[in-house]
C-alpha positions in Angstrom: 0.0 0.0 0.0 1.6 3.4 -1.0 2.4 5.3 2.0 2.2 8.5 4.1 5.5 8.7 6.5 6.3 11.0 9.3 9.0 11.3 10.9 8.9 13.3 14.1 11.2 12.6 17.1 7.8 13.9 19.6 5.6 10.7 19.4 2.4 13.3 20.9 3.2 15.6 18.4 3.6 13.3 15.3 0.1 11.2 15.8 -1.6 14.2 15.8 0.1 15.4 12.5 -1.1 11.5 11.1 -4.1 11.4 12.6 -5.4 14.5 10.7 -3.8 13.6 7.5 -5.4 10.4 8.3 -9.4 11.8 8.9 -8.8 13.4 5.6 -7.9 10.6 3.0 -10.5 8.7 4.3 -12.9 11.6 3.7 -12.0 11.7 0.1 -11.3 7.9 -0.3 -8.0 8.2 -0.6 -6.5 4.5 0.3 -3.1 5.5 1.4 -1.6 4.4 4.6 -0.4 6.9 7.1 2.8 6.0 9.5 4.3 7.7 12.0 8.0 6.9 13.0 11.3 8.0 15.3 14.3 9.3 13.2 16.5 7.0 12.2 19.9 6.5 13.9 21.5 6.8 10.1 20.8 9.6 8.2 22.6 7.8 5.3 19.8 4.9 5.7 16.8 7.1 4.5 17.4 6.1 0.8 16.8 2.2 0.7 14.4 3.0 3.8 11.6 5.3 1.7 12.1 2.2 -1.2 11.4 -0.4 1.0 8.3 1.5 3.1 7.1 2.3 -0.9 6.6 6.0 0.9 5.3 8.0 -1.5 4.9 11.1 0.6 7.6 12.3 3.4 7.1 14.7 5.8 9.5 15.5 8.8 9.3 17.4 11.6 12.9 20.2 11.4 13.5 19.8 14.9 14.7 15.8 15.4 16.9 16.3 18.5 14.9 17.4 21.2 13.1 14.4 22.5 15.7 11.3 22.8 14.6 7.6 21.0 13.7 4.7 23.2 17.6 3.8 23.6 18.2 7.4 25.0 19.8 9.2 22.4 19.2 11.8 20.0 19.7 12.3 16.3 22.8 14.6 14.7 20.6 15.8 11.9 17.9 17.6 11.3 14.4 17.8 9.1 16.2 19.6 6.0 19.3 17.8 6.0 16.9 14.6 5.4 15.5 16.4 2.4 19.1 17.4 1.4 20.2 14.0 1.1 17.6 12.1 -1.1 17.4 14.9 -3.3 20.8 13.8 -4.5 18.9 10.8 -5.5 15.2 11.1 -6.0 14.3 14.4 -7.6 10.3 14.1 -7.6 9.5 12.3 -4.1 7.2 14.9 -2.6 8.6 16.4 0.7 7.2 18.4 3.2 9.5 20.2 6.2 6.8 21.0 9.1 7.9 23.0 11.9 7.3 26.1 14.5 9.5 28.1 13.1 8.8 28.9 9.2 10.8 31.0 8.9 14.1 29.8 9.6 16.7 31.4 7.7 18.1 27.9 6.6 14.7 26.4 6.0 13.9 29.7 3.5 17.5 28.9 1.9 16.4 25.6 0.9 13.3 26.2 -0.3 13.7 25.1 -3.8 14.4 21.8 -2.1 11.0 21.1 -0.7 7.9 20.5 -1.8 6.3 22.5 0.9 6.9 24.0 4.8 4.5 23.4 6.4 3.7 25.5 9.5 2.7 23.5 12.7 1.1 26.4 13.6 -1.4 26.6 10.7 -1.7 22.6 10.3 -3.3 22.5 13.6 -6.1 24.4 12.3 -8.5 22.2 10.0 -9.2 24.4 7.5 -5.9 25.4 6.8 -4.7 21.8 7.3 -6.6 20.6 4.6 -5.6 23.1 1.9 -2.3 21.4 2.7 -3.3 18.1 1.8 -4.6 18.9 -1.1 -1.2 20.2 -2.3 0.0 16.6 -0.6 -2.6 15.1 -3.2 -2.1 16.8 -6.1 1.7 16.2 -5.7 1.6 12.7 -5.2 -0.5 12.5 -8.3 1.8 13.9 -10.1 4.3 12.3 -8.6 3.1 8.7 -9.3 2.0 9.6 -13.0 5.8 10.3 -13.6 6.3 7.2 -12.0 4.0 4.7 -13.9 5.5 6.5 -17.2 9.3 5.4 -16.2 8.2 2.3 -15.5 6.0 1.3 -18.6 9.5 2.7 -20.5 11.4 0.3 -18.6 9.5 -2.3 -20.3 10.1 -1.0 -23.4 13.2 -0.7 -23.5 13.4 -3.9 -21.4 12.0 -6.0 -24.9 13.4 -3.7 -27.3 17.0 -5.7 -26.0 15.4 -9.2 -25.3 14.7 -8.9 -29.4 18.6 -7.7 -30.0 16.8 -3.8 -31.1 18.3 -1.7 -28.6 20.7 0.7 -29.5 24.0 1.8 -27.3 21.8 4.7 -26.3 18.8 2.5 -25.2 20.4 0.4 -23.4 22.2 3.1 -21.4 18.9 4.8 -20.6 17.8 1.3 -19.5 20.7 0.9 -16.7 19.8 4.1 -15.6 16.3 3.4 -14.6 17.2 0.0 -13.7 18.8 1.8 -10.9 16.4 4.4 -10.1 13.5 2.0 -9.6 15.2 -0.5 -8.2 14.6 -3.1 -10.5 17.6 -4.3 -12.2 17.7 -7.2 -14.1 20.5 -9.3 -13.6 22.5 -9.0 -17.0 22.5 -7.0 -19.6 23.9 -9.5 -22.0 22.1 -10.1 -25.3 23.8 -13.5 -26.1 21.6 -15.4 -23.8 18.6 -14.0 -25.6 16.3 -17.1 -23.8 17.2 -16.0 -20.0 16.6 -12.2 -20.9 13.1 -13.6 -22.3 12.5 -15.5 -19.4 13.6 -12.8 -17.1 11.9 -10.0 -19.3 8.6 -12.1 -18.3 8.7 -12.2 -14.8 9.5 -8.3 -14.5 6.4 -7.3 -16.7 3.9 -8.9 -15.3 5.3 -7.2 -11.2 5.0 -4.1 -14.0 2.1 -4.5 -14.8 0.6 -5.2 -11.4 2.0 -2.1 -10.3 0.4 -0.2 -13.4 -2.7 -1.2 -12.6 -2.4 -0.2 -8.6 -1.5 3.4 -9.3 -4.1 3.4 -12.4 -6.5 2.1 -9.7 -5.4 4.8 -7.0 -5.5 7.4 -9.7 -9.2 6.9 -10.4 -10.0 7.0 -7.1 
């Protein structure tokens, strides 16, 4: 199920932020599920962690060092720096900074960074807590199109090599989202034209599956 993730190191403060996100994508039938979570002791770990959750929407609280995790200690990083770091990677993830203080001179620096800063101020008001969300949706939307059209060009570029087509050029562009979605097939090789068939099968149809989950979401 795609997901909503917060990270927050106030537990009190953080289930509120879900629990309103959560009142609301119900109210529109929206079917995404909303988790709440402690900062992670690795900054570095964020990367394979929003992969692995299928997060499709971040948002973190700026302050992360003021209330200490269940083993006592306290992160070294803060909200931003999160953003900083996948942005190296992921490009269209929507991400949201909320926080007391909007307008913190490093937060307004990095603006073009974010998706959004959301003021904890103003989200704890409904009506301005739902115009929020409906940037969160719209996003997302957005977001997921973009990443239903990478994937159906995965498959094409995907057979285009299985049928000894591709070019130098498509087979580059093919490593490169390979990577980015996770994916990769094991070789490359276009000798053993019967085990890239084989293999080519077996991705498609998880393609297709997802296809049809984020065409299903999208109608929603």
């Amino acid at each position: 199920m795609l997901k909503v993730a917060i990270i927050d190191d106030n537990k009190e403060l953080r289930n509120r932020v879900a629990k309103r996100i959560s009142r609301y994508l119900k109210k529109e039938g929206i079917k995404w599920e909303v988790k709440h979570y402690d900062p992670l002791e690795e900054i570095e770990d964020y990367a394979s962690w929003i992969v692995q959750n299928k997060v499709v929407i971040l948002i973190v609280d700026e302050k992360l060092n003021v209330v200490p995790n269940e083993k006592g200690k306290s992160t070294s990083y803060s909200g931003h720096d999160i953003v900083k770091l996948l942005r190296v990677t992921n490009k269209q993830l929507p991400m949201y900074v909320i926080t007391a203080f909007d307008d913190d001179t490093v937060l307004q620096g990095m603006k073009g960074q974010f998706d959004g800063i959301v003021s904890r101020t103003l989200f704890s008001d409904k009506k301005n807590a739902e115009q929020y969300m409906q940037r969160f949706v719209r996003a997302t939307q957005s977001y997921l199109n973009n990443y239903q059209e990478e994937y159906n060009r995965l498959a094409q570029l995907s057979e285009l090599v299985a049928l000894d087509k591709a070019t130098k050029e498509d087979i580059s562009e093919l490593k490169g989202l390979q990577t980015k979605l996770e994916i990769p097939l094991t070789s490359l090789s276009i000798n053993d034209r019967k085990q890239w068939l084989i293999e080519l099968e077996d991705k498609t149809i998880k393609l297709e599956e997802l296809s049809n989950k984020i065409k299903q979401f999208l109608e929603k």
